[in-house]
C-alpha positions in Angstrom: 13.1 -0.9 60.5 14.2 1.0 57.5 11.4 2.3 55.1 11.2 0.9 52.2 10.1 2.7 48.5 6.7 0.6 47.3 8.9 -0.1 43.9 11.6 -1.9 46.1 9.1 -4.0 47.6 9.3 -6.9 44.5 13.0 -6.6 44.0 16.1 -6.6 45.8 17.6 -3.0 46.2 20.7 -1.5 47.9 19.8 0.7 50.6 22.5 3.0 52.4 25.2 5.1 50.9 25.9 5.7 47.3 29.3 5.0 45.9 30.7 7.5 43.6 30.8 4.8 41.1 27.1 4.8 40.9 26.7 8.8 41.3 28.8 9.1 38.5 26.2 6.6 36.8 23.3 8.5 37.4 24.8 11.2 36.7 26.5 9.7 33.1 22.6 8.9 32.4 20.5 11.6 33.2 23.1 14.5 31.6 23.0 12.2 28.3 19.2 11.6 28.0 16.6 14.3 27.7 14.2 13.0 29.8 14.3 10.6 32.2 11.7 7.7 33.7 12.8 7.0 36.6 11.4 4.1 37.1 13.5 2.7 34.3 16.9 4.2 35.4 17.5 1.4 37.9 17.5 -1.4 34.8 18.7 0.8 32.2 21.8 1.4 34.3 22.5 -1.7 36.1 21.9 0.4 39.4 20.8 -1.9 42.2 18.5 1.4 43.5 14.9 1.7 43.1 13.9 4.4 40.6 12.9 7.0 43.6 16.2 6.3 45.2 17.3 7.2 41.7 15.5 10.7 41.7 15.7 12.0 44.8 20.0 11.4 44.4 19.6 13.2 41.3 17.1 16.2 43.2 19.2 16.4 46.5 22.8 16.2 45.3 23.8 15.5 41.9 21.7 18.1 39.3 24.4 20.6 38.6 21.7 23.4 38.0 21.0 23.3 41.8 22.6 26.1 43.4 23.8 24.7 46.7 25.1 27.5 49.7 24.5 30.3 51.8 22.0 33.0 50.2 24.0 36.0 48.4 23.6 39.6 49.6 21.7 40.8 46.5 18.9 37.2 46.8 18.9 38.3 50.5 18.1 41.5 49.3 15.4 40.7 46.9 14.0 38.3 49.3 13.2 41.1 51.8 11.7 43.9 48.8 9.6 40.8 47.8 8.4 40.5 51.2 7.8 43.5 52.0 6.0 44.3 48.5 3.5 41.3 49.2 3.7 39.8 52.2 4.3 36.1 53.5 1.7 34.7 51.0 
């Protein structure tokens, strides 16, 4: 059985992969407004998603200021001093 958001409980939501039409929708959205309720995305966007479907999209593959890839020598690098300076805390 598929989980289910608690907001997707009262309406009917797509579940599954995203198109690239609809990324590009989020995306179109969330770049051009300043800050964003989530839970309104969904109707202000004609997205058949639940407003955590919306976020977690935006989180785990669309927000361009994520840096996505293999650590590069110098964060490796500052990783370690940092460690070393004050432990695994």
């Amino acid at each position: 059985m598929a989980h289910e958001h608690k907001c997707c409980n009262k309406q009917k939501v797509k579940l599954g992969t995203w198109s690239a039409e609809e990324d590009e929708t989020l995306f179109d959205y969330v770049i051009n407004h300043d800050q964003v309720k989530w839970s309104f995305v969904p109707e202000l966007t004609g997205l058949k998603r639940c407003g955590k479907s919306c976020r977690l999209r935006w989180i785990n593959y669309l927000n361009p200021n994520i840096k996505r890839g293999n650590f590069t020598t110098e964060e490796i690098n500052l990783i370690f001093s940092l460690q070393n300076s004050i432990g695994n805390k």
